[in-house]
C-alpha positions in Angstrom: 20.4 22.5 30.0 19.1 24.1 33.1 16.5 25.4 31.9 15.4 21.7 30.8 16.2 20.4 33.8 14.1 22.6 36.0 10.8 21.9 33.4 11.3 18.4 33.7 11.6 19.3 37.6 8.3 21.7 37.6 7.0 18.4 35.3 7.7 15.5 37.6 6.4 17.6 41.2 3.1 19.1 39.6 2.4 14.9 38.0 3.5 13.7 41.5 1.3 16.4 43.4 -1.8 15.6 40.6 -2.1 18.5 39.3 -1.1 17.8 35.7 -1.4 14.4 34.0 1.0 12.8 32.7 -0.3 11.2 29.0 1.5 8.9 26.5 0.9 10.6 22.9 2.0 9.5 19.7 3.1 11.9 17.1 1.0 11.5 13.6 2.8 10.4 11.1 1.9 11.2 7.5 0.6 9.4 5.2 3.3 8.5 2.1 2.7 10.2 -1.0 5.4 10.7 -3.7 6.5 14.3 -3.6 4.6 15.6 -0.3 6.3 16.1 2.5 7.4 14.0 5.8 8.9 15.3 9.4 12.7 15.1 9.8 11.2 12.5 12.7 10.3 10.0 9.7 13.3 10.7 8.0 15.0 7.3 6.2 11.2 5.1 7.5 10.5 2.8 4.5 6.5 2.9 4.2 4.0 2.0 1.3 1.5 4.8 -0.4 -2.1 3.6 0.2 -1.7 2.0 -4.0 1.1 -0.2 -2.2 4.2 1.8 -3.7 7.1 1.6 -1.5 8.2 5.2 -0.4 11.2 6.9 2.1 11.2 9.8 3.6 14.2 11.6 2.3 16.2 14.6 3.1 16.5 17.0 0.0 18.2 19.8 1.7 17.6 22.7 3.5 15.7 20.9 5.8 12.9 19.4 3.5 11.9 16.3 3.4 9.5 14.3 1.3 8.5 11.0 0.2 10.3 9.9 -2.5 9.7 6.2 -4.6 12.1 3.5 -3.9 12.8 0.1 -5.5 11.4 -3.0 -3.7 13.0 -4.0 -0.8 14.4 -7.5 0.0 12.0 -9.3 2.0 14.7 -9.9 4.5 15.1 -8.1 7.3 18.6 -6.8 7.3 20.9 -4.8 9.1 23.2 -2.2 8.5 26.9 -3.4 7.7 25.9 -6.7 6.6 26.8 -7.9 2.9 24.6 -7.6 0.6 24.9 -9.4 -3.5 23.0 -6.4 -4.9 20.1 -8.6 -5.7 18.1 -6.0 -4.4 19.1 -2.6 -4.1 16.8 -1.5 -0.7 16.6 -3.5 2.5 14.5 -2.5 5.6 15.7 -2.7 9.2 13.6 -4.3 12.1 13.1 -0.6 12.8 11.5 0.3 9.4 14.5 2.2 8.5 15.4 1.8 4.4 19.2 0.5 3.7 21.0 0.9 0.8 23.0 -1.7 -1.0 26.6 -0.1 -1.5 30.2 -1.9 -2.1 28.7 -4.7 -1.4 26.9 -3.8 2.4 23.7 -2.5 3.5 24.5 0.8 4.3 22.2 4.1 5.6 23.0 6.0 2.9 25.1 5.9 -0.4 
């Protein structure tokens, strides 16, 4: 923790001074195709392969994750903890983030 503290110390003086730059960056993320991999940072993001199949990354263990095919997701926006009918089994957050429908709720995971 101190050692945190006293980069984002060095960080803020050497901006404030001008002698670094401080510069919004995204990080890139990858593109969905069933069975390649995803970062641990787009873990759970429901996305669409460039043929329009919806994908999540999932976590398979041992730290791997990949893009796995879903079903298609209720074009409601939904939450997690709200009911769900089990009309459709996926949902999507505002966030992007796929929901499951389990006992009867939109739920992270199973």
């Amino acid at each position: 923790m101190i050692k945190r503290a006293t980069a984002t110390l060095f960080a803020s003086t050497a901006i404030a001074a001008g002698l670094l730059t401080a510069v919004p960056v995204t990080a890139d993320a990858s593109t969905p195709r069933i069975g390649s991999k995803c970062s641990g940072a787009e873990a759970n993001n429901y996305r669409h392969t460039k043929a329009g199949t919806p994908t999540v990354c999932a976590h398979l263990g041992s730290g791997a994750y990949k893009w796995v095919r879903v079903a298609k997701a209720d074009p409601v926006r939904r939450s997690a903890g709200q009911p769900c009918t089990g009309k459709y089994s996926v949902a999507v957050t505002r966030k992007g983030k796929a929901l499951v429908c389990a006992s009867g709720r939109w739920r992270t995971s199973p």
